[in-house]
N, C-alpha and C positions, 0 to 999 in steps of 0.2 A: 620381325622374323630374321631381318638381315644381322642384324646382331647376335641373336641367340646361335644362327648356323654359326656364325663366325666363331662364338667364345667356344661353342661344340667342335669345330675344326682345329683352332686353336690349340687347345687342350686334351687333342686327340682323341675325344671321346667319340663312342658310335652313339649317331642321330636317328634316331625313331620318330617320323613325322607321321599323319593318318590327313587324309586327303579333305575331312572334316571333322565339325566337332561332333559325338554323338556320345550321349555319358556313360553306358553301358560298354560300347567299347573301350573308351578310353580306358574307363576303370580295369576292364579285363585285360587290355593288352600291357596297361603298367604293370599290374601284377602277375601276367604272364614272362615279360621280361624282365622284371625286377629292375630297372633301372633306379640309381639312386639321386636320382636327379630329376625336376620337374623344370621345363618351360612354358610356359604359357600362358592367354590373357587373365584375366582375372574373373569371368566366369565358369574357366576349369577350377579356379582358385576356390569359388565361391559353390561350385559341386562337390569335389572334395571334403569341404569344413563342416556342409549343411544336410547333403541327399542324403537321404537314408538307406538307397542301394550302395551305397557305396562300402558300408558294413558286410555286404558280403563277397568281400573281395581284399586281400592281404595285402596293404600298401605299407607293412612295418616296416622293410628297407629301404622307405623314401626318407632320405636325409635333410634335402635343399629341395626348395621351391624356388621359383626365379616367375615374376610376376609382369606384364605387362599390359600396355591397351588401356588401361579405365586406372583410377586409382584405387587399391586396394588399402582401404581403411583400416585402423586399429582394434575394431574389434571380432572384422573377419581375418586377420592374421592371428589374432587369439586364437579365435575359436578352429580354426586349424591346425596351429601349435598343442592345443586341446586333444581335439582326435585325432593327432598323428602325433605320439609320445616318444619316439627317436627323432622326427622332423629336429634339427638341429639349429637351421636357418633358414628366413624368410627372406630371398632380396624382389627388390622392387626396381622396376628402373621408367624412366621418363623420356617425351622424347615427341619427335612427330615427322612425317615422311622429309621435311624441309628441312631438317638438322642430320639428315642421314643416318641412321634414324635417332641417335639417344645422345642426349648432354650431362642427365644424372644418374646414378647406378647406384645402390647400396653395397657397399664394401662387404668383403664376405666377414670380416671380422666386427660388422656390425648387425647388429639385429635388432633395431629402433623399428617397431612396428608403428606403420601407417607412415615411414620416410620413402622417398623415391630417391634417398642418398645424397651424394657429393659428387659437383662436376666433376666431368670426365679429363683426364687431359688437355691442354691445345686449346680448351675453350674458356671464353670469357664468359661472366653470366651475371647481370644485374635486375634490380626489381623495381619498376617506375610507376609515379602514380602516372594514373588513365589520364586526367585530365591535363595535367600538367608536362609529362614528359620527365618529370624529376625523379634522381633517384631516392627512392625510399632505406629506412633503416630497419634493422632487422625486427621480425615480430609483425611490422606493416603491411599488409596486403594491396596487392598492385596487380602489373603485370610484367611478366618474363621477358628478358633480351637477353639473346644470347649469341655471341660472336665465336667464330672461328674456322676455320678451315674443310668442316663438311658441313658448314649452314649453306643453303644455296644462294644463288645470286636472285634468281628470279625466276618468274614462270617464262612457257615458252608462246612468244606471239600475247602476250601480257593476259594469258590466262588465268583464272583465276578458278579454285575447288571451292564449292556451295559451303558457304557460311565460315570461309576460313581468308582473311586478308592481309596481305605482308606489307608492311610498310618499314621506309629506310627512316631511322630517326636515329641521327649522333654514332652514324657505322654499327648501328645492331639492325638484326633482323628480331622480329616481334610478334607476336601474335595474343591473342586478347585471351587471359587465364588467370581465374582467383587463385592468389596462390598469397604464402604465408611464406618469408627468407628469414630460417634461424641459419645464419651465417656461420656461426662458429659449427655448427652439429652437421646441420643438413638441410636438404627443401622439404619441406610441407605443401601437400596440395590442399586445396580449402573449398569445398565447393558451391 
């Protein structure tokens, strides 16, 4: 969320948030504002491509989707592109509360469905095997490190969030995720 306000502040656009999710409003309140822009996890993503109320509600002047939270897959980006026939671009972005919050983004001048893009500025980002600590080459599945300047340092009074563990290895922060580095393109999550 801290991201999406931000790129909406940003680029001066007006923010339409709704205090929850509920599909029926959503749908009505996009197409009552027309907004040509979509933020959101990827089960608004996944209402969108699939509900069938969603048909009775005018979303033609959605241009961009902007994706977050779960990975949104190849062929629910299709099938969105599908029934939304001006949707122009799908981005996706990556991330987690300890990187503050995102390190990949999908560029707006790309539109590789099922990528969660190319690091962001300012951060470093490598892919090591589990067992090992080594870094892996592209194509290989491991897990993510990734350095820089809004990773954090640590929890406070060495706490720790249910089923999520940070440990320092070789100055990266890390956390345990199949993932897939086509280096030269972008990340792939794998899951």
């Amino acid at each position: 969320m801290v991201a999406i306000m931000s790129m909406g502040l940003y680029s001066g656009s007006t923010i339409i948030t709704m205090p929850r999710f509920e599909r029926d409003q959503v749908s009505s309140r996009s197409s009552e504002l027309r907004g040509d822009t979509s933020s959101s996890g990827t089960p608004v993503v996944l209402m969108l491509a699939k509900h069938p109320s969603v048909d009775n509600f005018d979303l033609s002047y959605l241009t961009e989707v902007t994706s977050g939270a779960a990975p949104l897959g190849q062929d629910l980006s299709k099938a969105l592109m599908d029934r939304l026939p001006l949707l122009s671009r799908i981005r996706q972005g990556y991330g987690m509360t300890e990187l503050s919050p995102v390190c990949h983004m999908t560029p707006a001048e790309n539109n590789k469905h099922g990528s969660v893009g190319v690091l962001l500025p300012n951060l470093r980002c490598k892919v090591v095997d589990v067992e090992t600590g080594e870094a892996l080459g592209q194509g290989q599945d491991g897990e993510i490190c990734v350095k820089g300047p809004t990773v954090m340092k640590g929890y406070l009074n060495n706490q720790k969030p249910p089923r999520r563990q940070l440990t320092a290895m070789a100055g990266f922060t890390q956390e345990t995720l199949d993932i897939t580095m086509k280096m030269n393109i972008s990340l792939l999550l794998t899951e």
